[in-house]
SEKE-447530 format. One record per residue (C-alpha): residue number from 1; x, y, z. Coordinates in nm, 2 decimals. Layout:
<pts>
<pt num="NUM" c1="X" c2="Y" c3="Z"/>
...
</pts>
This chain:
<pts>
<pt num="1" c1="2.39" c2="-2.71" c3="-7.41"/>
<pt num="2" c1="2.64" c2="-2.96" c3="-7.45"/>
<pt num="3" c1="2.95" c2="-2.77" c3="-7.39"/>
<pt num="4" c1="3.12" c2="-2.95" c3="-7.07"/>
<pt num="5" c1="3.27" c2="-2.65" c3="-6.97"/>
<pt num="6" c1="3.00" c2="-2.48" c3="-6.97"/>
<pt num="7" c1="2.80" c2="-2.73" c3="-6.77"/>
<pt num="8" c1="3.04" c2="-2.71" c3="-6.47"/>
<pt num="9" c1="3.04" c2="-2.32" c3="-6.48"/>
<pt num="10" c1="2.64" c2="-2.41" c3="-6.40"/>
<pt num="11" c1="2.70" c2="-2.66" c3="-6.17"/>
<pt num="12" c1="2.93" c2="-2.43" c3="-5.98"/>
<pt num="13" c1="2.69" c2="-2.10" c3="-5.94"/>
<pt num="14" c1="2.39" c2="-2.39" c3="-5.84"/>
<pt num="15" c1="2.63" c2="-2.51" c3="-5.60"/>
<pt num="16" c1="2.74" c2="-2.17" c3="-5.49"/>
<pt num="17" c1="2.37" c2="-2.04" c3="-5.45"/>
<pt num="18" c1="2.24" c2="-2.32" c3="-5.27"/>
<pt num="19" c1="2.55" c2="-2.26" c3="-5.01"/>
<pt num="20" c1="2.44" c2="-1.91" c3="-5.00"/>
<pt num="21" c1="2.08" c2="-1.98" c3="-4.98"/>
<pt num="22" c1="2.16" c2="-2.29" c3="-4.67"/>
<pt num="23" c1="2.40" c2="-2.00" c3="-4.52"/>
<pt num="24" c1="2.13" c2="-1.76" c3="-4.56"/>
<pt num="25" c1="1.93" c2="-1.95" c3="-4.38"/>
<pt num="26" c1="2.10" c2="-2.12" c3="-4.10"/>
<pt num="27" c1="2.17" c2="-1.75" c3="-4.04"/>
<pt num="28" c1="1.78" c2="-1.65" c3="-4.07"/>
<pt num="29" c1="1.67" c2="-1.93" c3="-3.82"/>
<pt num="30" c1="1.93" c2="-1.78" c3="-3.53"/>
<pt num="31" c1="1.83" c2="-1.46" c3="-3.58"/>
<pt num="32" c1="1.46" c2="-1.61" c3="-3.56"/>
<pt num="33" c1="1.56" c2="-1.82" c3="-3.26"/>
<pt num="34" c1="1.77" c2="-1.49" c3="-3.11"/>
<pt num="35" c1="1.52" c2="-1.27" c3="-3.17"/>
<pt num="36" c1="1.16" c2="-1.34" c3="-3.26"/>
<pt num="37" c1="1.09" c2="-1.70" c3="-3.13"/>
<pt num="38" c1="0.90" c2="-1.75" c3="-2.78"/>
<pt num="39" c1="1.13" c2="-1.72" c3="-2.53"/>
<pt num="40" c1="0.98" c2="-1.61" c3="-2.22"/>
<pt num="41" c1="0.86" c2="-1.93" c3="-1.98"/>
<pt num="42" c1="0.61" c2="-1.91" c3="-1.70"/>
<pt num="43" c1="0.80" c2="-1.97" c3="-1.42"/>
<pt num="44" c1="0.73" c2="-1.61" c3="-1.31"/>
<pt num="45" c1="0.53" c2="-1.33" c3="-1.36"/>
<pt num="46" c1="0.72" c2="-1.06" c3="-1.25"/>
<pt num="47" c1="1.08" c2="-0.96" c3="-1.36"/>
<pt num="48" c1="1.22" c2="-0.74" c3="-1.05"/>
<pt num="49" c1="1.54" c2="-0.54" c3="-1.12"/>
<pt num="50" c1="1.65" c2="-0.34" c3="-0.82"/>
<pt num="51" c1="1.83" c2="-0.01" c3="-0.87"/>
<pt num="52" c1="2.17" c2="-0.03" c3="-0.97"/>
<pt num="53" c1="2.18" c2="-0.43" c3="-1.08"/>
<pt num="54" c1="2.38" c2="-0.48" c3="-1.37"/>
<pt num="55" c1="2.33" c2="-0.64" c3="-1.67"/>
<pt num="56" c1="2.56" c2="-0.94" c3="-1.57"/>
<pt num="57" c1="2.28" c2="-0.96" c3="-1.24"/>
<pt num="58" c1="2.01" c2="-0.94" c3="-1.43"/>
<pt num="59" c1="2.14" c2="-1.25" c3="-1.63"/>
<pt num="60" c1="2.20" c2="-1.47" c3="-1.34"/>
<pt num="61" c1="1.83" c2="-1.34" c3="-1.24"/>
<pt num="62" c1="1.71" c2="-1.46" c3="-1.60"/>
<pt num="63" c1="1.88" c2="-1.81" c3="-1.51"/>
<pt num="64" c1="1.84" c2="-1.89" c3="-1.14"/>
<pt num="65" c1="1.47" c2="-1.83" c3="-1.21"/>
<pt num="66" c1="1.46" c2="-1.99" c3="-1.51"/>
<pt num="67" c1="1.26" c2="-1.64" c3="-1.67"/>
<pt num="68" c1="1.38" c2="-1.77" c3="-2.07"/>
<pt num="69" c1="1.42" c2="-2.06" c3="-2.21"/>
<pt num="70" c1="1.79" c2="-1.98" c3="-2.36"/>
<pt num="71" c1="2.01" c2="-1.73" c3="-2.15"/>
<pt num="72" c1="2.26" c2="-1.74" c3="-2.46"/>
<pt num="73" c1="2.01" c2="-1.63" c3="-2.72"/>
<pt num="74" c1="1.92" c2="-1.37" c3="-2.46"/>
<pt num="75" c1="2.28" c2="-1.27" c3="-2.40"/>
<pt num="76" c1="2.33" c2="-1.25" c3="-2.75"/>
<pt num="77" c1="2.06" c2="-1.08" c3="-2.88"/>
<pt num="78" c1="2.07" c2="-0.83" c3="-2.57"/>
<pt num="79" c1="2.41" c2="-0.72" c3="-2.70"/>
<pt num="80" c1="2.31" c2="-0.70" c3="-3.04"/>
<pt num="81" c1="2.00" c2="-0.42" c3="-2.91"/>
<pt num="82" c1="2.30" c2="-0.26" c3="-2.65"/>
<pt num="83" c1="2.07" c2="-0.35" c3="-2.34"/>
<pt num="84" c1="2.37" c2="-0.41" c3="-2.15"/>
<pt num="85" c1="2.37" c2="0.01" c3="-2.14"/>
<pt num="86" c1="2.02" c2="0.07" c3="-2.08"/>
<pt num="87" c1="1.98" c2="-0.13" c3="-1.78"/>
<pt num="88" c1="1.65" c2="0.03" c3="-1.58"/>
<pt num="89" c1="1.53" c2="-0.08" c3="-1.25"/>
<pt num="90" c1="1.15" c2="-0.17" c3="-1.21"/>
<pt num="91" c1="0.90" c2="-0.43" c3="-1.21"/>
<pt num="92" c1="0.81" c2="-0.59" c3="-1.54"/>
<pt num="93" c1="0.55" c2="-0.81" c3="-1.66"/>
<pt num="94" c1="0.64" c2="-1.12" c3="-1.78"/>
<pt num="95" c1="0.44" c2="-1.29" c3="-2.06"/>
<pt num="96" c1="0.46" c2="-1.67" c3="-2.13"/>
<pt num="97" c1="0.57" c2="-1.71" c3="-2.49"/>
<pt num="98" c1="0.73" c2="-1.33" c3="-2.50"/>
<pt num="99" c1="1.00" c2="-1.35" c3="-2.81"/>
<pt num="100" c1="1.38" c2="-1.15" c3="-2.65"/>
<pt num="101" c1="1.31" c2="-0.86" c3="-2.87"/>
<pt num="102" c1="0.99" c2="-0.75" c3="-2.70"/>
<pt num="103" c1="1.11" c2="-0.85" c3="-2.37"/>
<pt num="104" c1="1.47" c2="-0.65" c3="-2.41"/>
<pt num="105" c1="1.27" c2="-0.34" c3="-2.57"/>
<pt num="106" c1="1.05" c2="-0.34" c3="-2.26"/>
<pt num="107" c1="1.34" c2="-0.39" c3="-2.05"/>
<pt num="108" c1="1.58" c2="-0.12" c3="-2.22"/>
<pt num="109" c1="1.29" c2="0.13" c3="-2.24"/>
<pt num="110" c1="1.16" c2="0.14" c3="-1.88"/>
<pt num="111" c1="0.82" c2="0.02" c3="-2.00"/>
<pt num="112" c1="0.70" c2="-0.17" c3="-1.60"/>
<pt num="113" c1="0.41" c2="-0.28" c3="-1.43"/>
<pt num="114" c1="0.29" c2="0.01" c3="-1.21"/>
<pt num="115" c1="0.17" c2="-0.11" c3="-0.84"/>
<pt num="116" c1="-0.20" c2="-0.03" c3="-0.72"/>
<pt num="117" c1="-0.08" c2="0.04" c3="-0.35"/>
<pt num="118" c1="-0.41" c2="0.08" c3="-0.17"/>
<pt num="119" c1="-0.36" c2="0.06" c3="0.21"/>
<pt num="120" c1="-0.64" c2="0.09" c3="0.48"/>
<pt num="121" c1="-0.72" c2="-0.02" c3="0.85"/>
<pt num="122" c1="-0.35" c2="0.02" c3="0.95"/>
<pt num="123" c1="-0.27" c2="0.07" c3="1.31"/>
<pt num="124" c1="0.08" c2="0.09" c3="1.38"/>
<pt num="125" c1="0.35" c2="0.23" c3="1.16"/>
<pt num="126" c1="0.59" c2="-0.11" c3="1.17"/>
<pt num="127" c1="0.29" c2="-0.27" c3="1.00"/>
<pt num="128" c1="0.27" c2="0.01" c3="0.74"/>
<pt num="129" c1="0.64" c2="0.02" c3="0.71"/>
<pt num="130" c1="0.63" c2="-0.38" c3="0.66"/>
<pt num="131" c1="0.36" c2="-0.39" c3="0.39"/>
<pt num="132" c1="0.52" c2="-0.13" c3="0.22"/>
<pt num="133" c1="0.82" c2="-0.34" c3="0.18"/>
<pt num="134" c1="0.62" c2="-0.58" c3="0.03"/>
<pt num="135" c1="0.48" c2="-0.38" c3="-0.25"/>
<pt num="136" c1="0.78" c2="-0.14" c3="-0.32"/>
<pt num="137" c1="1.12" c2="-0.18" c3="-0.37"/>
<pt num="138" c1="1.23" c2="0.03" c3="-0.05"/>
<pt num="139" c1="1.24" c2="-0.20" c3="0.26"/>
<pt num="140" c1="1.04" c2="-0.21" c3="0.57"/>
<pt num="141" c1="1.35" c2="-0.07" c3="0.73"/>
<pt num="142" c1="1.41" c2="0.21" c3="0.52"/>
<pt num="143" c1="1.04" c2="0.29" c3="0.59"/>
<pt num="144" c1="1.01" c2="0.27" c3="0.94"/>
<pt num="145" c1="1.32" c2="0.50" c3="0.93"/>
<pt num="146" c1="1.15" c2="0.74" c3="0.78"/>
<pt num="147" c1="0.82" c2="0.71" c3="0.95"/>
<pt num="148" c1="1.04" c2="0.72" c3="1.28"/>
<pt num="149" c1="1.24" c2="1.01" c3="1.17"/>
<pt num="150" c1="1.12" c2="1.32" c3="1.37"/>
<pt num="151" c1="1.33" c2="1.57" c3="1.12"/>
<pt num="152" c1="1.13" c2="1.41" c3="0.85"/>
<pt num="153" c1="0.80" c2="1.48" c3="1.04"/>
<pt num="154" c1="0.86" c2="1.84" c3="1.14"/>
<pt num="155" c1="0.94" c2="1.92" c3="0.78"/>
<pt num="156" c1="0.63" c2="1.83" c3="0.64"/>
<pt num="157" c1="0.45" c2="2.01" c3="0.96"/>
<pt num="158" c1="0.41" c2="1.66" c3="1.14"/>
<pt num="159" c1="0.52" c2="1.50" c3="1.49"/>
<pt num="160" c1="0.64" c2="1.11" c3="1.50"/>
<pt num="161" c1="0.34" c2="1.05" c3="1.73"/>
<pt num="162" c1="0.09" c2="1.20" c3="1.50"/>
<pt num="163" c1="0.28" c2="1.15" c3="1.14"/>
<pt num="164" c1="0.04" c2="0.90" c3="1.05"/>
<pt num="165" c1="-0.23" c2="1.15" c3="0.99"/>
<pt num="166" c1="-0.01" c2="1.25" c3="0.63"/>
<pt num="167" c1="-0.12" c2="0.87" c3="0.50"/>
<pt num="168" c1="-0.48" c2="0.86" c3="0.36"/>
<pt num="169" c1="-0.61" c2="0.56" c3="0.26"/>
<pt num="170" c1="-0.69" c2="0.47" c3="-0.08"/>
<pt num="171" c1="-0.54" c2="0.35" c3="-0.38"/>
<pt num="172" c1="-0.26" c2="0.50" c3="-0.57"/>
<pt num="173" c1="-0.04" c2="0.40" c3="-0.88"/>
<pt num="174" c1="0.36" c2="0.38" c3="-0.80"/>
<pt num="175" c1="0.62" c2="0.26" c3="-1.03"/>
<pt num="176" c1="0.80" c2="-0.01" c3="-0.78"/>
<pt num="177" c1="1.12" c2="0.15" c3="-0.77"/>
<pt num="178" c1="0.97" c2="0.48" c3="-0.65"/>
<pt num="179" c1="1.24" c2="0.59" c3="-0.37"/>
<pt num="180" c1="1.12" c2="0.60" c3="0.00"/>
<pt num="181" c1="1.18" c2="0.98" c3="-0.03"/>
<pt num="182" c1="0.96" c2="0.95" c3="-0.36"/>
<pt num="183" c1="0.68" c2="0.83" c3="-0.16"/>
<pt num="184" c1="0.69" c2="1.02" c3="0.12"/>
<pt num="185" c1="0.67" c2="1.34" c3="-0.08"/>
<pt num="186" c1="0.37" c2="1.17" c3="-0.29"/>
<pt num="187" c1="0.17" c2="1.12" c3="0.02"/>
<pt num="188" c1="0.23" c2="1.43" c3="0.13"/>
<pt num="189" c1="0.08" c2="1.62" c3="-0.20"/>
<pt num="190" c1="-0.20" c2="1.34" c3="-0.12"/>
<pt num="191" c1="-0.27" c2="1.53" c3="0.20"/>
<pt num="192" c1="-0.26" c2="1.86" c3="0.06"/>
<pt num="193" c1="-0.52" c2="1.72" c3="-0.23"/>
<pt num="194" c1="-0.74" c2="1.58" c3="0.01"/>
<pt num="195" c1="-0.75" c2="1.90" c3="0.27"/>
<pt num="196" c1="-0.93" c2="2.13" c3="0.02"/>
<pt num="197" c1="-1.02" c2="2.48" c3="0.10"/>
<pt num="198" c1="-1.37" c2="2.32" c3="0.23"/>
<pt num="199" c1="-1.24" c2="2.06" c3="0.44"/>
<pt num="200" c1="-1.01" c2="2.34" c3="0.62"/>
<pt num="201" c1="-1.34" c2="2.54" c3="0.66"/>
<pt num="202" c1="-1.50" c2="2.25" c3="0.84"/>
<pt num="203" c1="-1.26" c2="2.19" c3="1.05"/>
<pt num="204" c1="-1.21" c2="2.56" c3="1.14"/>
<pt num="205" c1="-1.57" c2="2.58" c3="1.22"/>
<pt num="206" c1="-1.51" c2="2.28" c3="1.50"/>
<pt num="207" c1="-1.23" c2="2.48" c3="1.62"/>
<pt num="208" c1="-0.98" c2="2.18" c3="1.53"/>
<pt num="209" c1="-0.69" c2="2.17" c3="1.32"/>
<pt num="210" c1="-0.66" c2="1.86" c3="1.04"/>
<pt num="211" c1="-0.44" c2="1.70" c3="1.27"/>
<pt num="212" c1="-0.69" c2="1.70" c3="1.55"/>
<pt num="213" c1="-0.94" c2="1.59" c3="1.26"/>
<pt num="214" c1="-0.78" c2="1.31" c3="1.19"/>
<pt num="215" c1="-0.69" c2="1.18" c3="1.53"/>
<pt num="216" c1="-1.08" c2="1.22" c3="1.61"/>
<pt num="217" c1="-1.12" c2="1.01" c3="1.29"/>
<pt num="218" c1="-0.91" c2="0.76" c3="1.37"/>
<pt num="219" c1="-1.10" c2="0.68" c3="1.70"/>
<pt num="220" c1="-1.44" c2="0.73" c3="1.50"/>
<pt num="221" c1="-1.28" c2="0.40" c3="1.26"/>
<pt num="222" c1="-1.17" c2="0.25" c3="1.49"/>
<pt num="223" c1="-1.51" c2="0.26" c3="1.73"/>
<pt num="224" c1="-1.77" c2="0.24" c3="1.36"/>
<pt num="225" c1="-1.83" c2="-0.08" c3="1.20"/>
<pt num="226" c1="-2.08" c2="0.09" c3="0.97"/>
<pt num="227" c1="-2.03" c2="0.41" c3="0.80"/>
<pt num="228" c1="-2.31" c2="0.51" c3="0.80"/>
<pt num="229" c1="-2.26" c2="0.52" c3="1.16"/>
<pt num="230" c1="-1.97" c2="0.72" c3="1.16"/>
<pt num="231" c1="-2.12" c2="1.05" c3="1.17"/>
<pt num="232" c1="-2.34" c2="1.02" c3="1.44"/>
<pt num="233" c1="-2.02" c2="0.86" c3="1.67"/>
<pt num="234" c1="-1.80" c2="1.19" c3="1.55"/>
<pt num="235" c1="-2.13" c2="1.39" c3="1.74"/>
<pt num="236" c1="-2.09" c2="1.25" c3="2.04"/>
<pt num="237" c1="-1.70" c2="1.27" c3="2.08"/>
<pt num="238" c1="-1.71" c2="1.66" c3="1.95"/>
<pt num="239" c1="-2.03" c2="1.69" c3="2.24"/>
<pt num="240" c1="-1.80" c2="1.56" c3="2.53"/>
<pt num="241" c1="-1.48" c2="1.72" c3="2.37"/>
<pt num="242" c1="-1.71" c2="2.06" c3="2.40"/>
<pt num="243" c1="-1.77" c2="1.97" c3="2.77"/>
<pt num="244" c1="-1.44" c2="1.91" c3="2.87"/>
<pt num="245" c1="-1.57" c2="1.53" c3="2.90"/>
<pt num="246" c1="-1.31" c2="1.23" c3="2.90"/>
<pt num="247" c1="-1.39" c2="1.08" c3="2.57"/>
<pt num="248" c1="-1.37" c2="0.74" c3="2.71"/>
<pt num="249" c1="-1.34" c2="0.56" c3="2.40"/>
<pt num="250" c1="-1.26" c2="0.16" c3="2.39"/>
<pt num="251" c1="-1.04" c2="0.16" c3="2.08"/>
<pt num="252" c1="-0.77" c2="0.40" c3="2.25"/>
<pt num="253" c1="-0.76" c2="0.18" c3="2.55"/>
<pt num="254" c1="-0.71" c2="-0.11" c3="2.31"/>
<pt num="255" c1="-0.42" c2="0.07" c3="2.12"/>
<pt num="256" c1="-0.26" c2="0.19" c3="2.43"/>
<pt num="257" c1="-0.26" c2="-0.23" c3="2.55"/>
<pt num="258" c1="-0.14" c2="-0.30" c3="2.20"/>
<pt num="259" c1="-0.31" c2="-0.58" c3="2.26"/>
<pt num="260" c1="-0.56" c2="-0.62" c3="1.97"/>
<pt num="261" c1="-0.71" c2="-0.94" c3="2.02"/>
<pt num="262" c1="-0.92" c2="-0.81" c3="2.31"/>
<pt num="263" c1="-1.27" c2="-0.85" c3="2.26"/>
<pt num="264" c1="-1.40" c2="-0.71" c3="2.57"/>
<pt num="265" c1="-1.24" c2="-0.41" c3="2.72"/>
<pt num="266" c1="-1.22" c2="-0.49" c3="3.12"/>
<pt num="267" c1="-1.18" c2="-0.26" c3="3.40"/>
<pt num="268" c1="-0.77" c2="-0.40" c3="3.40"/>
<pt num="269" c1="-0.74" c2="-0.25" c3="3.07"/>
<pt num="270" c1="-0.87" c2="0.10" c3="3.11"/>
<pt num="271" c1="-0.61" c2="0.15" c3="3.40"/>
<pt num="272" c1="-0.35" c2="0.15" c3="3.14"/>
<pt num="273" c1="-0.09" c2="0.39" c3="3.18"/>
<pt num="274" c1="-0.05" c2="0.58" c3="2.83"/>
<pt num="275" c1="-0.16" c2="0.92" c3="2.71"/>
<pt num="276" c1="-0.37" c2="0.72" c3="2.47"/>
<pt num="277" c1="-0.59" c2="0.61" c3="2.72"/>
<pt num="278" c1="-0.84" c2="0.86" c3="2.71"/>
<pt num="279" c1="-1.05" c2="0.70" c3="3.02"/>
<pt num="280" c1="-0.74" c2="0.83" c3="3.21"/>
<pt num="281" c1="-0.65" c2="1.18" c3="3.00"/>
<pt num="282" c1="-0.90" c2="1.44" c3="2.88"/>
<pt num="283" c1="-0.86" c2="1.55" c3="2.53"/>
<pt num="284" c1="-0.74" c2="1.39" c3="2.25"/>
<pt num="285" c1="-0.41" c2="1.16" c3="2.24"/>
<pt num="286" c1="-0.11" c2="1.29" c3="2.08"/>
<pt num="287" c1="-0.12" c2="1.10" c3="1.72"/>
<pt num="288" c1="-0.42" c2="0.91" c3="1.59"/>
<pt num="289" c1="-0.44" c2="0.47" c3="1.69"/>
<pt num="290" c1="-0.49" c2="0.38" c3="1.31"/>
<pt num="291" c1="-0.52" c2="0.53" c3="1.00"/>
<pt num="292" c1="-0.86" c2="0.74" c3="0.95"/>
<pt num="293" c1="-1.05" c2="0.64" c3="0.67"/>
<pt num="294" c1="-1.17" c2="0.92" c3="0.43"/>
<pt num="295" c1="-1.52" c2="0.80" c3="0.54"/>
<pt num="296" c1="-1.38" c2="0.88" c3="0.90"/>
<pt num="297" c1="-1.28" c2="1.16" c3="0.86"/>
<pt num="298" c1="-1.57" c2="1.31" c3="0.64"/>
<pt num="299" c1="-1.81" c2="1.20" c3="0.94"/>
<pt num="300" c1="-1.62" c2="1.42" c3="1.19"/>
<pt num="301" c1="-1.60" c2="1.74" c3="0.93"/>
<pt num="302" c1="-1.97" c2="1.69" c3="0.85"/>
<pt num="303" c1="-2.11" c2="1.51" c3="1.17"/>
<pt num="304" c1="-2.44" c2="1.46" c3="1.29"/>
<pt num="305" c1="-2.56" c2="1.72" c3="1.52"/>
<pt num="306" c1="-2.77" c2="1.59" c3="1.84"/>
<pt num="307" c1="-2.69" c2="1.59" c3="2.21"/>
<pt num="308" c1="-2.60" c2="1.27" c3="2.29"/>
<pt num="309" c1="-2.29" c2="1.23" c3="2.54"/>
<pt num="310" c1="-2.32" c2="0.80" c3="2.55"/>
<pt num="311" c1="-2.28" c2="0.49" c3="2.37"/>
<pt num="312" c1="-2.24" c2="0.14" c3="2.39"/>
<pt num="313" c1="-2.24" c2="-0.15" c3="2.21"/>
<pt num="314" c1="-2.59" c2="-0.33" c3="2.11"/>
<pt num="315" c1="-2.70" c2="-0.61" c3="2.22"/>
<pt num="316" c1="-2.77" c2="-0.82" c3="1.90"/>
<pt num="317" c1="-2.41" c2="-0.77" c3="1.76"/>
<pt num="318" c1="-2.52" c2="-0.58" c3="1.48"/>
<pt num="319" c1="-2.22" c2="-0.38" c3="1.52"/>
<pt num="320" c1="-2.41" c2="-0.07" c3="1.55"/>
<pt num="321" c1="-2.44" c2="0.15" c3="1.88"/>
<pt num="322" c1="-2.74" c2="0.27" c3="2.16"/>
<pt num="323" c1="-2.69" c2="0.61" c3="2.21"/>
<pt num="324" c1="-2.77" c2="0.78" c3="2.53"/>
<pt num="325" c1="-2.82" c2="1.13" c3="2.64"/>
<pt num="326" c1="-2.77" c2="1.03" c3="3.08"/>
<pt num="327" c1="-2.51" c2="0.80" c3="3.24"/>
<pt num="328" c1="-2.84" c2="0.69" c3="3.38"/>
<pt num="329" c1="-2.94" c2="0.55" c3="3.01"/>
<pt num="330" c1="-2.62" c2="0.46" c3="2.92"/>
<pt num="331" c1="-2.58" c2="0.24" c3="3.18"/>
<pt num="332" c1="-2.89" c2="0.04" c3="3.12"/>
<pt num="333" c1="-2.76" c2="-0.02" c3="2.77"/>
<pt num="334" c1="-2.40" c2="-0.13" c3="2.89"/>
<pt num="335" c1="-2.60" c2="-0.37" c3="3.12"/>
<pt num="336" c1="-2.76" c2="-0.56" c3="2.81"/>
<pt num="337" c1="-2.45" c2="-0.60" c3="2.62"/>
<pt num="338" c1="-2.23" c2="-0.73" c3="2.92"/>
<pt num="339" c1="-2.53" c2="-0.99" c3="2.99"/>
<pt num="340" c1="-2.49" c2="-1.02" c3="2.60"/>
<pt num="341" c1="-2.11" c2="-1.08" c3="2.64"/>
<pt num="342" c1="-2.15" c2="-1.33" c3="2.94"/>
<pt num="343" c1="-2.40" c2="-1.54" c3="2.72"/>
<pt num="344" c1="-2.15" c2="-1.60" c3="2.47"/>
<pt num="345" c1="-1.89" c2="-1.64" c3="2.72"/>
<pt num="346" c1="-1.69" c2="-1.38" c3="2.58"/>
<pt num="347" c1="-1.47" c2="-1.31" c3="2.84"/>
<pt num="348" c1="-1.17" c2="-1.12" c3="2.71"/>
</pts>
């Protein structure tokens, strides 16, 4: 070809190409770098969005915690997918090297982390209410509000002083935005779950209601370091319940101090003024001093039938109990263990 003219035309289209093909692909490497290129640092591994927070928040969340490694790509390519619309509270899992596409799709669509709430040996409802606040996105306030509320309470058949019976322990899956209302209502289908036909039966034949069940528990827990324990510890409060007997159990007299560092429950502390303190009031207090185990309360439903009335302590710290059928008995065995306590200067 030796046509000049023709020549430039071909110069021309080579030069016009190549700009298209370098435009081409300046414009494929920043939708790469927008879209499909790691983005997602480990500075965290959660991404919380509270209900309501806007898409501008969640981008100063993105930057004060450093979450990508370029907010403007995010920005960008988050208004390209319309995110900024589709803004959903939650908590999301955050994956180091996660490109903005995957992490806006699993932002825009909802797609979090659930929480494995499991909860156990709780005493008080302000420690409930503040662990709660820990693992959902309701705060300890909102929950103690709730667990304080006696409207609440009465509507799902409970009093304040005894509401604590609707929360068995175990673990459950939440989505971390779940409301405090949300929750409350879970727990309360919970309780229905757990108090089957069966379990009413039971606790029919022991002429107690599941409230009563559970309050019985809860000083069985709080008295049983070993479950297998438990059963034969429910016996002997139901025999001195059926006698009319103070129940004289150490753990309520702890709960009523609110002191839960004692060690050694002295004659001070069982002159306690509280309707907890069943060395002072016959029956069972009004609400139960911790949460009941499902182990607990099993043991008093399906408790080991015998006729002792006593128990204390052994000697060896085993953690399990003498059992005694006389005050006579008993008090032999409370002898050893405050000799025990004495040796290892246990005092309080």
């Amino acid at each position: 070809m030796n046509d000049p003219k023709k020549k430039r035309i071909l110069r021309l289209l080579a030069g016009v190409v190549f700009a298209v093909l370098l435009a081409g692909g300046v414009v494929a490497y920043k939708m790469y770098i927008r879209f499909l290129a790691p983005s997602v640092t480990e500075s965290q591994p959660y991404l919380y969005i509270h209900t309501g927070t806007s898409f501008e928040e969640v981008m100063q969340e993105l930057a004060q915690k450093n979450i990508v490694e370029d907010t403007a790509s995010f920005h960008w390519a988050a208004n390209w997918m319309k995110y900024p619309s589709r803004v959903k509270p939650g908590k999301y899992k955050l994956s180091k090297g996660m490109n903005n596409r995957r992490l806006i799709n699993m932002l825009g669509g909802g797609f979090q982390e659930p929480v494995h709430l499991r909860f156990q040996n709780i005493r008080l409802k302000e420690e409930f209410a503040g662990f709660l606040g820990t693992q959902l996105e309701p705060d300890s306030i909102a929950m103690i509000n709730m667990l304080n509320s006696d409207s609440l309470a009465a509507a799902y058949g409970f009093t304040t002083e005894n509401f604590f019976c609707m929360f068995i322990p175990n673990t459950y899956e939440f989505f971390w935005n779940t409301s405090a209302t949300d929750f409350f209502e879970r727990m309360h289908t919970e309780y229905q779950k757990f108090w089957t036909d069966e379990r009413m039966n039971k606790a029919r034949d022991l002429n107690l209601s599941p409230i009563q069940v559970s309050i019985l528990a809860s000083i069985v827990k709080g008295e049983a370091l070993h479950t297998d324990e438990m059963p034969a510890i429910a016996g002997l409060y139901l025999n001195r319940l059926r006698k009319g007997m103070l129940l004289q159990a150490d753990p309520t007299v702890i709960y009523a101090t609110h002191d839960f560092s004692i060690r050694r429950v002295l004659f001070k502390h069982l002159r306690t003024e509280s309707p907890y303190n069943t060395y002072i009031y016959k029956g069972l207090p009004p609400g139960p001093i911790m949460m009941p185990s499902i182990a607990s309360l099993d043991a008093v439903l399906n408790h080991q039938q015998h006729d002792y009335l006593y128990m204390c302590a052994k000697d060896d710290f085993s953690g399990y109990h003498n059992f005694a059928r006389t005050e006579a008995e008993h008090l032999i065995n409370a002898r050893k263990f405050q000799q025990a306590l004495n040796e290892r200067n246990i005092k309080r």
